[in-house]
matplotlib code that plots the C-alpha trace (Angstrom):
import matplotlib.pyplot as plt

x = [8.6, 11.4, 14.9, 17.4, 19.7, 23.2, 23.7, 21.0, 21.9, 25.3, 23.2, 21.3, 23.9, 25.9, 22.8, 21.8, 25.2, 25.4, 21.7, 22.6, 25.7, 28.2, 30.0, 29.7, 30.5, 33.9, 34.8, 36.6, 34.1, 35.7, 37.9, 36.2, 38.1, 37.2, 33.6, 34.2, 35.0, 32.7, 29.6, 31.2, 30.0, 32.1, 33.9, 31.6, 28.5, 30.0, 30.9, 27.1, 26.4, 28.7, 26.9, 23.6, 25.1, 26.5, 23.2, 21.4, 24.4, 25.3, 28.8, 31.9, 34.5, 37.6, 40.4, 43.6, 42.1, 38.6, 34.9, 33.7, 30.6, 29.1, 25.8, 25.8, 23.2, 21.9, 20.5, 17.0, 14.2, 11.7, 8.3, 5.6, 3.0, 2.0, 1.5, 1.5, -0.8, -0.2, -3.3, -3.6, -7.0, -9.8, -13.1, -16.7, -15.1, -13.0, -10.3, -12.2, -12.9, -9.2, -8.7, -11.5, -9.6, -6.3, -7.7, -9.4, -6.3, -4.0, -6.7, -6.8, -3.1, -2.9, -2.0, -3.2, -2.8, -1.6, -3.5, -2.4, -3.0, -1.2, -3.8, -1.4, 1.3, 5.0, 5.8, 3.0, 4.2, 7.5, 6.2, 4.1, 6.4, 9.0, 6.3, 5.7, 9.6, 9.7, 7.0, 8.4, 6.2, 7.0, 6.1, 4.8, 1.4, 1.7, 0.0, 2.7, 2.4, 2.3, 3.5, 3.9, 6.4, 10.3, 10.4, 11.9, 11.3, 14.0, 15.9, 13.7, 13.2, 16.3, 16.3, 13.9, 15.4, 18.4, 16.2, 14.7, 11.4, 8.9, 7.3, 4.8, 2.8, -0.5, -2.7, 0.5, 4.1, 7.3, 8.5, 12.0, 12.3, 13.0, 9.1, 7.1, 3.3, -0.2, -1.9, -4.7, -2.8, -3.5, -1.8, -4.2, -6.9, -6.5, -6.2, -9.1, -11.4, -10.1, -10.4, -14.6, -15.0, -13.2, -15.0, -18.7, -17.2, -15.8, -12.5, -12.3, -11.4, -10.5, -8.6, -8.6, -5.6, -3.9, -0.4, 1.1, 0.2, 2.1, -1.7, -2.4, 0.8, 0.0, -3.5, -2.8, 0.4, -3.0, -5.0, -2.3, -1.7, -5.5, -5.8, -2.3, -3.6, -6.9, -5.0, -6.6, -4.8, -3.6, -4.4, -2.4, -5.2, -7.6, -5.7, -6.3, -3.6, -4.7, -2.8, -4.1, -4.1, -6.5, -8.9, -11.3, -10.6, -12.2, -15.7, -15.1, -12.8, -15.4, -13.9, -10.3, -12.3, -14.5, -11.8, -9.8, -13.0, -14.1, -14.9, -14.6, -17.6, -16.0, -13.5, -11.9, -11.7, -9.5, -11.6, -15.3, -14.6, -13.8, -16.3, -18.9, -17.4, -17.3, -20.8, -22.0, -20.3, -21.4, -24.9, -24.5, -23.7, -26.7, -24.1, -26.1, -24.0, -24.4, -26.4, -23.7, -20.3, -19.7, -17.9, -16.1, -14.0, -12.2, -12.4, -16.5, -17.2, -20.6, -20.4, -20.4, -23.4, -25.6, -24.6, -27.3, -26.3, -24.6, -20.9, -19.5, -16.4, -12.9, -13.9, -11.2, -10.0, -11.1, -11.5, -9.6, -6.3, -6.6, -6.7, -3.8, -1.7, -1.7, -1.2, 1.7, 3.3, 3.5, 4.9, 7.8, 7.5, 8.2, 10.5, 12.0, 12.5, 8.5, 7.3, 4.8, 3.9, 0.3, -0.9, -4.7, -6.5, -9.1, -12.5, -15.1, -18.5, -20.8, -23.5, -25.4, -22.7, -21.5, -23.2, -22.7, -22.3, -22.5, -26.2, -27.3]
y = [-32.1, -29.7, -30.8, -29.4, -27.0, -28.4, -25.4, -25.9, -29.4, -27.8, -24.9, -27.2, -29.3, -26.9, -25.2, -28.8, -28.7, -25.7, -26.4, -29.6, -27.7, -30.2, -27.2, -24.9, -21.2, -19.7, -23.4, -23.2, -25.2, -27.1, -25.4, -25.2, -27.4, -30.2, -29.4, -29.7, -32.9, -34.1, -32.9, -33.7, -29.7, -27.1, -24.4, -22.0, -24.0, -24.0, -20.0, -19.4, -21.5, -19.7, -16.5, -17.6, -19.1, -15.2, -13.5, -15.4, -14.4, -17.8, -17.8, -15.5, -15.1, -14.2, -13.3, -15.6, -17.9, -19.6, -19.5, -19.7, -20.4, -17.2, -18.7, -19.5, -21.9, -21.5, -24.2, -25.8, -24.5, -26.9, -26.5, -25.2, -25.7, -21.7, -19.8, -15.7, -14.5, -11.1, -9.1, -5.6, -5.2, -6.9, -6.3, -7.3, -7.1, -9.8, -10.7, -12.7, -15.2, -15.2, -15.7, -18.3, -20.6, -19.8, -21.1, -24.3, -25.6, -25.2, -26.3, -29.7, -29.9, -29.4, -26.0, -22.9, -19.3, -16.2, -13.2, -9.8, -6.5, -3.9, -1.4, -1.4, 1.1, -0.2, 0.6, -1.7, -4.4, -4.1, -4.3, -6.8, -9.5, -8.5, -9.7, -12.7, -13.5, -13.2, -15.2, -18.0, -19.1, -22.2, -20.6, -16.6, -16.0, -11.9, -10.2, -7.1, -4.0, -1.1, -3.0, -0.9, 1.5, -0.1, -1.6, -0.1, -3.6, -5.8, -6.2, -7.5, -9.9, -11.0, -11.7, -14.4, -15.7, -16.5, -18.3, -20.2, -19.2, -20.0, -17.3, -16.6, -13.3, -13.1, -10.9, -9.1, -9.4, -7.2, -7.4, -7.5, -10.2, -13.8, -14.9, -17.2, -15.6, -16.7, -14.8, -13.2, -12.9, -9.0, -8.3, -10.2, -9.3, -5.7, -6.4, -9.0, -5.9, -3.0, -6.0, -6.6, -3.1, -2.7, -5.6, -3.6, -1.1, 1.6, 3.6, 6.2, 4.0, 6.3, 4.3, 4.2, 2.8, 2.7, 4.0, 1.8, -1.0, -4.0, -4.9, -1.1, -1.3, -4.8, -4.1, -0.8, -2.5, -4.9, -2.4, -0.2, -3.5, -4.2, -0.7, -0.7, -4.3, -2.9, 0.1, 2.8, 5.5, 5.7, 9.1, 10.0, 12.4, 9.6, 8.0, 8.7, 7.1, 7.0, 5.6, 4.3, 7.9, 9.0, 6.5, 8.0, 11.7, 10.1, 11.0, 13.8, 15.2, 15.2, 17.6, 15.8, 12.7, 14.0, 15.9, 13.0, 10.7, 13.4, 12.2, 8.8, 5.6, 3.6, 3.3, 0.6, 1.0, -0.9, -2.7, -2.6, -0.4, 1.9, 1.5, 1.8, 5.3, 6.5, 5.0, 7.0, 10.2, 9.7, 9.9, 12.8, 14.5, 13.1, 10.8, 7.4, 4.2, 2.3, 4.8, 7.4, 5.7, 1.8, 0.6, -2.3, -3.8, -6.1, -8.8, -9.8, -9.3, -8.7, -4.8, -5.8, -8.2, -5.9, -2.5, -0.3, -1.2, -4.6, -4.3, -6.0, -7.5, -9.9, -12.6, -12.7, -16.6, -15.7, -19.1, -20.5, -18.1, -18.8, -22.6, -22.7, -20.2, -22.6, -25.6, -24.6, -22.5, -26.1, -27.7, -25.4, -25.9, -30.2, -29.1, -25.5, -26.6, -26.6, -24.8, -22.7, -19.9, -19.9, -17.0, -17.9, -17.0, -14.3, -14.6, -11.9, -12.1, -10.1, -7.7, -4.7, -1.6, -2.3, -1.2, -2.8, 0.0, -2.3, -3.1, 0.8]
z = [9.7, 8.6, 9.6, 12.2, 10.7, 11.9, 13.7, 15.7, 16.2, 18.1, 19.6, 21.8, 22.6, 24.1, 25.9, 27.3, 28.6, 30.4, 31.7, 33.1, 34.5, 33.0, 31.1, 34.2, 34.5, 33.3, 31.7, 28.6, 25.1, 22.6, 20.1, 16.2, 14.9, 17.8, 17.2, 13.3, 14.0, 16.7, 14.7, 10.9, 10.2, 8.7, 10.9, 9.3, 10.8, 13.9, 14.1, 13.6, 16.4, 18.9, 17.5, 18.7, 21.7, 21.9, 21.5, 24.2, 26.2, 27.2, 26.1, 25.6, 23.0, 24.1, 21.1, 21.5, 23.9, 23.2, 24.1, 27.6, 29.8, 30.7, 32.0, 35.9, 36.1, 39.3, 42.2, 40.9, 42.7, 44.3, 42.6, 44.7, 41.8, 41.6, 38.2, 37.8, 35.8, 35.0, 33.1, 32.4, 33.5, 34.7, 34.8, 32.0, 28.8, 27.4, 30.1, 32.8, 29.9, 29.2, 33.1, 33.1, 30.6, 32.5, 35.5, 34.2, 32.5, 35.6, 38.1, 36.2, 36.2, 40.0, 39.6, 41.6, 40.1, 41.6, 39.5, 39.3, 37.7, 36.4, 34.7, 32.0, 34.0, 33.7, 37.0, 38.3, 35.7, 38.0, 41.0, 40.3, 38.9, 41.4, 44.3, 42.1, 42.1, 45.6, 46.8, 44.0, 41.0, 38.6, 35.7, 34.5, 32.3, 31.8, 29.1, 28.3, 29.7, 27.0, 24.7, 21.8, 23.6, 24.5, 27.5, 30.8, 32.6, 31.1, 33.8, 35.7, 32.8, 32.2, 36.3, 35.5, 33.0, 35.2, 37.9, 34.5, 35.2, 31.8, 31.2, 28.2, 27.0, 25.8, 24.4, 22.7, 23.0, 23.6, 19.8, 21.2, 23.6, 22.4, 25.0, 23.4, 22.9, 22.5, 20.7, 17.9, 14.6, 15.3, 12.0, 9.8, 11.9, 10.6, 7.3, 7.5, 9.0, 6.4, 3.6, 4.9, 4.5, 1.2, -0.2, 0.7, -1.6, 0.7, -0.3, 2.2, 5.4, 8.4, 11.5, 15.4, 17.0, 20.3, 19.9, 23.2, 23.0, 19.9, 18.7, 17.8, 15.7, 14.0, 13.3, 11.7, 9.7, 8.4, 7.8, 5.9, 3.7, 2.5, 1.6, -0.5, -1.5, -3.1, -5.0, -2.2, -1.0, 3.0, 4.1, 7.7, 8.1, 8.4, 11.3, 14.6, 17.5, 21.1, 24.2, 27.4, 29.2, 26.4, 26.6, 28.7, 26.6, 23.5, 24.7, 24.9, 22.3, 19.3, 17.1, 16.9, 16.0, 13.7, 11.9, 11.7, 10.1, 7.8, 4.6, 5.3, 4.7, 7.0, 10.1, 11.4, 15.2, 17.9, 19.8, 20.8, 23.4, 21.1, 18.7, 21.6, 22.0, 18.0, 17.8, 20.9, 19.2, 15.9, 16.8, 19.6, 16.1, 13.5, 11.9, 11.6, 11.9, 9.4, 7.1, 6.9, 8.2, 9.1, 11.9, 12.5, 15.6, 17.2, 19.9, 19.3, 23.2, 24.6, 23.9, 20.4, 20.3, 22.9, 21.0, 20.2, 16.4, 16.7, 15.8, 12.8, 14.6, 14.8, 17.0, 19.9, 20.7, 24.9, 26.8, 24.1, 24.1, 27.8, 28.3, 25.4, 27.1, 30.4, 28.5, 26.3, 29.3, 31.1, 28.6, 28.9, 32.6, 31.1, 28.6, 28.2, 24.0, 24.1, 21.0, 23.0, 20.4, 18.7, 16.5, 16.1, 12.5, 12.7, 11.5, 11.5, 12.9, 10.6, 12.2, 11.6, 11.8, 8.0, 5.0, 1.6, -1.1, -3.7, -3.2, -3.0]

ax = plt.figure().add_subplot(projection="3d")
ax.plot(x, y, z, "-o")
ax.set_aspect("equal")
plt.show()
């Protein structure tokens, strides 16, 4: 096991401190050179430990006079044994799995969730964790709301970060908040998809992402390095970027799409969904799947198995990411130094909407 920087060592002294409120708000730390001495570090050391402590906004230099508590560490609440979970939809496709292993994991821990919805609008995100906040939760589940977009919800955010409510994403993450997330590895996954296809010989690889949400970004970042990986060009042309609003538009706006995936043997779409969409279009138009154009996915959810042709596709963790997330978001509820972050390998299930060029 890797060692404690010494920083670090300082870091979460001082935090434990001001948790435990014996350095309390507005008190005055140590000077350097005391906590040179008290931790046999260099001043140096010690100067990048105040800078973290500065970042997380839990101290404050002031020039001539020292570093104070900012932090005002506020009365313990008594735990009522209640988790948020906070989805962005629910309904047949892969989130009541998700919820499924959610719910097992608490329930055997004496837990009972409150669920929520937010249909993946930031002003129902809002609303929603505000309502949690008020009714009092010990501990948040939310998978982000538009991820991929900054986020207009911080405050409320930071607001539970001062009552030291745990919270932990799923699904995706807000790339600039310091949350711990269970997750796919979404960026491997996209190069693990644009890599299959690449290894069945195909060069022209047209893309389908969704433009608001982190995973679209990640998974195109993968599939931009398996193409630059094999040598292969990256055509913007080839791309297509949808956001939530256009979801149900796809259906119907054929000749964007097949503009965009002219020319191409192959497209990597993001999610089944989507693939279920492309494959309903492709052959509205003559375009045989896999004959003319292979598809593949992501998440490996029943729409891919029952498909008309059976979607090539990276398996989602489901149950799994679900009973995980509850676990690891009460052992920060035990211990708020909890490493709670997992970022689960991809694998892809193999089916019938990929053909291999090699063996033509």
């Amino acid at each position: 096991m890797a060692e404690t920087p010494k920083y670090m060592v300082l870091v979460n002294y001082i935090k434990n401190k001001i948790e435990t409120n014996e350095l309390q708000y507005g008190e005055k730390l140590n000077s350097e050179n005391e906590l040179s001495s008290m931790f046999s570090i260099s001043r140096q050391t010690v100067r990048q430990a105040i800078n973290v402590l500065m970042q997380e906004k839990l101290v404050e230099s002031r020039r001539g006079s020292g570093t104070y508590v900012t932090f005002n560490v506020r009365p313990k609440r008594e735990p009522n044994m209640t988790i948020g979970v906070v989805t962005t939809y629910v309904g047949d496709y892969i989130f009541p799995n998700i919820i499924r292993g959610i719910e097992t994991v608490l329930t055997e821990n004496g837990y009972s969730m409150q669920i929520a919805f937010t249909h993946n609008k930031v002003q129902n995100e809002k609303r929603v964790l505000r309502s949690m906040l008020e009714k009092g939760v010990d501990g948040l589940i939310v998978e982000p709301t538009q991820s991929g977009l900054p986020n207009p919800n911080i405050e409320i955010y930071n607001e539970i970060e001062k009552q030291r409510i745990p919270v932990l994403f799923i699904n995706s993450y807000y790339p600039n908040m310091k949350i711990p997330h269970v997750a796919l590895d979404d960026h491997k996954a996209g190069f693990l998809a644009t890599e299959h296809l690449i290894r069945a010989g195909h060069q022209k690889i047209g893309g389908i992402f969704k433009s608001d949400d982190n995973q679209g970004h990640l998974r195109y970042a993968g599939y931009q390095q398996a193409l630059l990986k094999a040598g292969l060009e990256i055509c913007d042309e080839n791309v297509l970027w949808y956001s939530t609003e256009d979801l149900a538009d796809l259906s119907v706006d054929t000749r964007r799409i097949l503009h965009r995936i002219e020319g191409c043997t192959a497209v990597v779409c993001y999610n089944d969904e989507v693939a279920l969409e492309i494959l309903s279009l492709l052959k509205a138009h003559g375009i045989a799947v896999p004959e003319q154009i292979s598809l593949v996915s992501f998440d490996n959810s029943n729409l891919a198995a029952m498909s008309e042709v059976p979607l090539t596709s990276v398996a989602h963790p489901l149950n799994l990411l679900g009973e995980t997330a509850a676990a690891n978001l009460i052992g920060l509820i035990n211990d708020k130094m909890f490493k709670a972050t997992v970022d689960f390998e991809p694998r892809i299930v193999e089916r019938a909407s990929v053909k291999n060029l090699h063996s033509v």
